[in-house]
N, C-alpha and C positions, 0 to 999 in steps of 0.2 A: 283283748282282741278288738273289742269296737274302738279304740282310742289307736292303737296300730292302724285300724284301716279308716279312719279319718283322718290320719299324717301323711298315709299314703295319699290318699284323695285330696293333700293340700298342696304334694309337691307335684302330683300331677296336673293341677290346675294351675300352678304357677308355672310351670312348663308349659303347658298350654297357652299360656297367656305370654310367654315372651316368645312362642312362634307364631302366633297371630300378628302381635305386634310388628316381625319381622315381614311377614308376610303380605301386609297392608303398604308398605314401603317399598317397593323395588330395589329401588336406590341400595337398602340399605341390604339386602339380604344378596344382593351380586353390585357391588360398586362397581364394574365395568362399564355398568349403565352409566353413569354418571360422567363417564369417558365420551362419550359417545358424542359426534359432531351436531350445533346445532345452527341454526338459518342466524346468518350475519357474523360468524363467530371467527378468529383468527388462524389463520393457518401456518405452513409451517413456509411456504413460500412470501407470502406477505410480507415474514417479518423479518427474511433474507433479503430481499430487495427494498426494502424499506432499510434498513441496517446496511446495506450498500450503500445505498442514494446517500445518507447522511453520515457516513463514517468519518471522522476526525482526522484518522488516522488518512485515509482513502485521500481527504482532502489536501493531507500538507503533502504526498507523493501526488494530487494534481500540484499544485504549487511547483515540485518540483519540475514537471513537465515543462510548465510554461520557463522555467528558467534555462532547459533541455532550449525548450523551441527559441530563443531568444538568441542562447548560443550559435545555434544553430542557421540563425538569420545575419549573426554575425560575421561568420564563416564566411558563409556566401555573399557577402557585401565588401570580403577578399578578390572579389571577380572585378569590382571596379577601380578603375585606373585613380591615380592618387592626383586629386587636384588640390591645386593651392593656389591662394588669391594674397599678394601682396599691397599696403599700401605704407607710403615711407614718405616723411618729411624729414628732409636733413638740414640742418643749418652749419653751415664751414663758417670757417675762422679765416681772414685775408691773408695771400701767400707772396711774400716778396715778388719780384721780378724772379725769374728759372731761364735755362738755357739749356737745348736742345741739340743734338749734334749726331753727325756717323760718319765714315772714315772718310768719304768721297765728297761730302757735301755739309756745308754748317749755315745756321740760318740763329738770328738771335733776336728774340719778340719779349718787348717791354708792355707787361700788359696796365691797362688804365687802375683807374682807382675802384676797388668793388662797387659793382651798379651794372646799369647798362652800358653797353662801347656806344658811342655815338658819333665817332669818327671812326673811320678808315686807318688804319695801320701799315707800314712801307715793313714787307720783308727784305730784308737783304741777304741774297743766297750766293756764298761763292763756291762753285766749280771747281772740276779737278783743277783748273788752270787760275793758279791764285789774282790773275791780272786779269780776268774778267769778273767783273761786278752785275751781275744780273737784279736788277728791282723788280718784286713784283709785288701787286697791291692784293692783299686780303681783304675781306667784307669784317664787319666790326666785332672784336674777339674781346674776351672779359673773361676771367674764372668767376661764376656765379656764386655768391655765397647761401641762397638758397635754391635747397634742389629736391625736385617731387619725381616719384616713382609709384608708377602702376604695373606691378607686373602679373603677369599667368604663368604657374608652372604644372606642367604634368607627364605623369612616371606611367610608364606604362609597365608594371614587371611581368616582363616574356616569361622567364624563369621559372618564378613562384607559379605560377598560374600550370604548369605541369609539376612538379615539386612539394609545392606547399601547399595551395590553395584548397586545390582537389582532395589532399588527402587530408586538409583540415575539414572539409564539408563532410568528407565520408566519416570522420570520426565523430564531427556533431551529429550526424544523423543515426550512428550506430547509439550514440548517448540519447538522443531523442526518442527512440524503438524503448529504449533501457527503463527509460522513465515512465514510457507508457504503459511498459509491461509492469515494472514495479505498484502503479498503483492499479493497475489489473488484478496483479496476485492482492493487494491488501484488501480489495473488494469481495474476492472469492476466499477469502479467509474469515473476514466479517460477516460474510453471507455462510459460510458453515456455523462459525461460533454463534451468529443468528438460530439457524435450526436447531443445533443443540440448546440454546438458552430455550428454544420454546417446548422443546422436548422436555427439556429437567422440569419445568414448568408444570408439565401436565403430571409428572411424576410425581410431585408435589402434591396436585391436586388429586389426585388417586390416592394416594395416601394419606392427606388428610379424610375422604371421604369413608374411607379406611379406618381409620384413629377416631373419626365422630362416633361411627356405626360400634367398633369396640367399648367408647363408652356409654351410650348406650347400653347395649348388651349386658356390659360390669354394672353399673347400675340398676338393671332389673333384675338380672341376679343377685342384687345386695338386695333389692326389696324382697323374693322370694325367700331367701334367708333369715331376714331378720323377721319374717313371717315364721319361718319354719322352726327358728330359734323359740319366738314367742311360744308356741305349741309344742315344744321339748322334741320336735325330733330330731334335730341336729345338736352337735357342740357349741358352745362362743367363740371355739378353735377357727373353726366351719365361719363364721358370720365374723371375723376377723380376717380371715382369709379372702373373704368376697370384697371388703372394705376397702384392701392391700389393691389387689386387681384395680378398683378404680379407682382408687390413686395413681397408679401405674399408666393406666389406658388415658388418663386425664393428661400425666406428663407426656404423656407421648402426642394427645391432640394437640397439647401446649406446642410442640416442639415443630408439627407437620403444618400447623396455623403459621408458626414463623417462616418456615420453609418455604410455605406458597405464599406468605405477600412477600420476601426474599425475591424468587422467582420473579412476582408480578413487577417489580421494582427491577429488577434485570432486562426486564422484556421493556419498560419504557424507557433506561437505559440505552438500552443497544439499538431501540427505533427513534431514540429523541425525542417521544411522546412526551410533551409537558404536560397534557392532560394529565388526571386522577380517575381516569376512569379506566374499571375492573374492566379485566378481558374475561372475552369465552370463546372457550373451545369450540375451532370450526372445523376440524381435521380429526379424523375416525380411525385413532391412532392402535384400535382394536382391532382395527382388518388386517387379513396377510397382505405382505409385503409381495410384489410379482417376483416369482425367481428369472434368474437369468442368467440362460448359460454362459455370458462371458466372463462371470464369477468365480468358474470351477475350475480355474487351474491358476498357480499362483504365478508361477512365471508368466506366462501371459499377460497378468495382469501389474506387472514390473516394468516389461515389455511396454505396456500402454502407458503407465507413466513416466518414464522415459524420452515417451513421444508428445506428452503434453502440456506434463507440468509446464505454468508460465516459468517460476523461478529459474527453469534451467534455459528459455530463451534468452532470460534477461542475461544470465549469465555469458551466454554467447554475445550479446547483443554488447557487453562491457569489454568484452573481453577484444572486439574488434574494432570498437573504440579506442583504447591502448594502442591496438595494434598498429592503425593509422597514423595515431600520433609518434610513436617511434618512425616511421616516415617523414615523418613533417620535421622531426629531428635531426635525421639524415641528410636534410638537404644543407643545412647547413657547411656539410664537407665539402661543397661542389660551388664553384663559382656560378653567381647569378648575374644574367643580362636584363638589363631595363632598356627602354626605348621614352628618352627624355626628350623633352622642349616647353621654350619660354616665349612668351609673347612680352614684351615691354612698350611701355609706355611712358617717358621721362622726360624731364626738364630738370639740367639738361642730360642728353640721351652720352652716354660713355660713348658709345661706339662712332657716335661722330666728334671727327674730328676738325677742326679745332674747339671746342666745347662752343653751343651754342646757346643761347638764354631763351629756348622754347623746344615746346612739346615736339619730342620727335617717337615715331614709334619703330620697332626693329623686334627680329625675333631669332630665333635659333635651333636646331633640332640634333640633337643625338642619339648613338646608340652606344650603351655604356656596358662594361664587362668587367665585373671588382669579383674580388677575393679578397675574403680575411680570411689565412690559418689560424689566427691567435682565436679563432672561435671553433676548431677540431676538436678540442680537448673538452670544450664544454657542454658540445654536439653530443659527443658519443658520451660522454657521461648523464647526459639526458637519454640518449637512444636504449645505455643499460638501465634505467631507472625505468625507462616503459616497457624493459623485454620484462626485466624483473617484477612489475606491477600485472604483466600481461600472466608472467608462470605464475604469481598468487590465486588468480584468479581462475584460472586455470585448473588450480590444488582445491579453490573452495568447491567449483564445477565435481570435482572427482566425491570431496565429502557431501558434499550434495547428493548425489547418485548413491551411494552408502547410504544416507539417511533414508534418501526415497524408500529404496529396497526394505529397510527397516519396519518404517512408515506404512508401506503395502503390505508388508508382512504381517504387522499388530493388527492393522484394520481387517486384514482378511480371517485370520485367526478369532479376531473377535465376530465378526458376523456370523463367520458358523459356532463358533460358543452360541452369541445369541438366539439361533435357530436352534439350537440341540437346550438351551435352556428355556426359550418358548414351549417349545413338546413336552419337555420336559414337568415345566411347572404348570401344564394346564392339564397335567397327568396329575399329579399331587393334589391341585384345587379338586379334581374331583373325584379323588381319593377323601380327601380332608371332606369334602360335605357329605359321599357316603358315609365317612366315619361320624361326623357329626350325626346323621340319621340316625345312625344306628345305635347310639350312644344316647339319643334320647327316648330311642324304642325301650332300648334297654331299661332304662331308667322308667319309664312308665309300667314297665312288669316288675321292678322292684329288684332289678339284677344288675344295676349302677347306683351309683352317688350323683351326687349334686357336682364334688370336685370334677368328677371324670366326666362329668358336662360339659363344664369351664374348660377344660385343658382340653375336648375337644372344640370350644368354639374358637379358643385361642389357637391354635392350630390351623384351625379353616383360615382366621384373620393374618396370623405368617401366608397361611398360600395367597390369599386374595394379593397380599402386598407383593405376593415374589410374580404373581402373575401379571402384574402392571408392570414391574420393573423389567419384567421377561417381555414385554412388548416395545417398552419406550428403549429398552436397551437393543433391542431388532433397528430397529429407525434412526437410533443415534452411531449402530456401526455399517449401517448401509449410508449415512450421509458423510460417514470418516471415512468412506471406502471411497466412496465418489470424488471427493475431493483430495484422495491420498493420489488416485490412476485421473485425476487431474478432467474426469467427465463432467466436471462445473463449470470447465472453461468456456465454454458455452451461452454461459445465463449472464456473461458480463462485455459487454462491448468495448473495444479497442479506442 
């Protein structure tokens, strides 16, 4: 009898002694505490916008832009008239004496030796009446054998400028819209995989805090035991058993120690931190979420993403880019008018005649009206290649809109899963710690084991972990919700 009731008195002092222990730790006896935000610590916005600003991805869709707005400068630089500047030196080769003639009148000019004339030349011109001889004297005539040209020419196309021009600008700047939205959306993509990377983060560190505190816990239960073994009130079975547990609780701290520097190694990933230095938790990822009622109906909120999402602007935004260009294709069918002229400036000048060995200047002006057919066939075989480029786009637009609906539908599903398993597991946690209570009440009047201690603390340690994952899992389907009905487009400027 006295040797029973000094076994008793030794498992109840050890009991005793691993709830004190607990009880002197906060931390350890509710790791929620350990959740908890403190002064300087990171949040779940920081590291969204942070992870925007330096996205990789974000930067080659700016890149893209700037080759958008480039084009797009190009286009419009279709508005100016086409000028061209000639300069030409020719050197001829000396041309026999030539003879000149037309039906009423004939006239026949022996010209000197390549150079300059430096005499006077006698035309003789006879008349319809072959028996008069008319002389008359020229100023000093040569074929020059060299000859400079300065010329200006410039196009003005009437045509293109209603036709072409215009619809080539509207289609850069439909492509320019396209680019900007594209790296819009890849900003607010990296800014949600931000939040959830900080999220799984903290889930990490809950659960390590989690996994310490179990072994702990296996631990002084082993010492209890192998206390209680030494004074025969238990089995080897019993103090074998307790050994097993922190082995178990050890692999699993092993496993949640990797998880969060995993995590911490994510989070300087996705902000570009080349620092080594540990983050802390600045965000109080244990408080409710606000409800809101534009949550509670799921069409609705289909409805709103439909109206937001960037990817389906872009969509549009491509899609009328094609669409212009199939115009600018069409023009081709249709004859174009230009409005030409040349300014020259030559030695010697063509236009005068008898060719003269000095700078003469002369100019010209027209209005021109061409067709080519033999470019129909290749017109509208381009005009099909952008209706056909415009209906792809068009088809991805539709799967698009199917995915969304999709996309709204998982996230909403999940958010209320994660509220009904919120409630849920913070029912269980304190079920598992009255069970725990009462499991060690038990046990100090002699009407439990040691085992049915353990398996209720392990118990309480499942809810503790489902309770963190029941919170970080609330915040990671309200940031997949927000970003599925497209309400982030907001936090990123155009």
């Amino acid at each position: 009898m006295i040797l029973r009731t000094c076994s008793r008195a030794i498992l109840v002092l050890c009991l005793c002694g691993s709830a004190a222990r607990a009880q002197s730790n906060p931390a350890a006896s509710d790791p929620l505490v350990a959740l908890k935000a403190g002064a300087g610590g990171l949040t779940a916005d920081q590291v969204a916008r942070r992870a925007a600003e330096t996205s990789v991805d974000a930067r080659v869709k700016e890149r893209g832009v700037e080759v958008a707005e480039a084009r797009q400068q190009a286009a419009q630089a279709g508005y100016w008239p086409s000028l061209t500047g000639t300069a030409r030196y020719t050197r001829l080769s000396a041309v026999p004496p030539f003879a000149l003639a037309n039906p009423s009148a004939s006239f026949v000019v022996t010209p000197g030796q390549p150079g300059d004339a430096t005499t006077p030349r006698t035309l003789n011109l006879t008349g319809p009446n072959p028996d008069t001889l008319i002389a008359a004297s020229l100023p000093p005539f040569s074929v020059p054998v060299n000859q400079y040209l300065l010329q200006a020419s410039l196009t003005i196309p009437l045509s293109d400028y209603v036709f072409r021009v215009s619809k080539a600008i509207a289609a850069a700047t439909h492509s320019t819209r396209a680019a900007r939205i594209d790296e819009q959306a890849a900003r607010l993509q990296i800014s949600a995989e931000g939040r959830i990377a900080y999220y799984q983060w903290i889930r990490a560190r809950g659960q390590l805090v989690v996994a310490a505190q179990a072994v702990e816990q296996a631990r002084a239960h082993l010492r209890d035991a192998q206390q209680m073994f030494a004074a025969g009130v238990i089995s080897k079975a019993d103090t074998l058993r307790a050994e097993s547990q922190v082995k178990s609780n050890e692999l699993l701290l092993t496993r949640t120690q990797n998880l969060e520097a995993l995590g911490q190694e994510q989070l300087h990933i996705v902000m570009h931190d080349a620092s080594a230095r540990r983050y802390e938790i600045g965000e109080d990822v244990t408080a409710a979420l606000p409800p809101r009622a534009a949550d509670a109906e799921l069409a609705h909120l289909q409805e709103e993403a439909f109206d937001h999402r960037v990817e389906l602007r872009a969509l549009d935004e491509t899609a009328g880019s094609v669409r212009e260009l199939a115009r600018v294709a069409r023009a081709a069918n249709y004859p174009r008018l230009d409005l030409a002229g040349n300014a020259i400036y030559a030695n010697p000048n063509q236009r005068i005649f008898p060719l003269q060995n000095r700078f003469d200047s002369t100019w010209d002006a027209s209005v021109v009206l061409s067709w080519t057919p033999t470019d129909i066939p290749g017109a509208r075989a381009n005009v099909r290649t952008q209706e056909a480029q415009e209906a792809q786009i068009l088809a991805q637009r539709e799967a698009l809109l199917d995915g969304l609906r999709l996309e709204v539908t998982q996230a909403y599903q999940a958010q209320h899963e994660a509220q009904v398993a919120l409630d849920t597991t913070l029912q269980g946690l304190r079920a598992a710690e009255e069970g725990t209570r009462a499991r060690r009440d038990l046990f100090r009047n002699g009407k439990a084991t040691l085992v049915e201690v353990n398996d209720a603390e392990t118990e309480l340690t499942r809810a503790q972990l489902e309770v963190i994952n029941a919170h970080i899992d609330a915040r990671i389907a309200r940031v997949r919700l927000d970003h599925a009905v497209g309400r982030d487009a907001g936090s990123i400027r155009l």
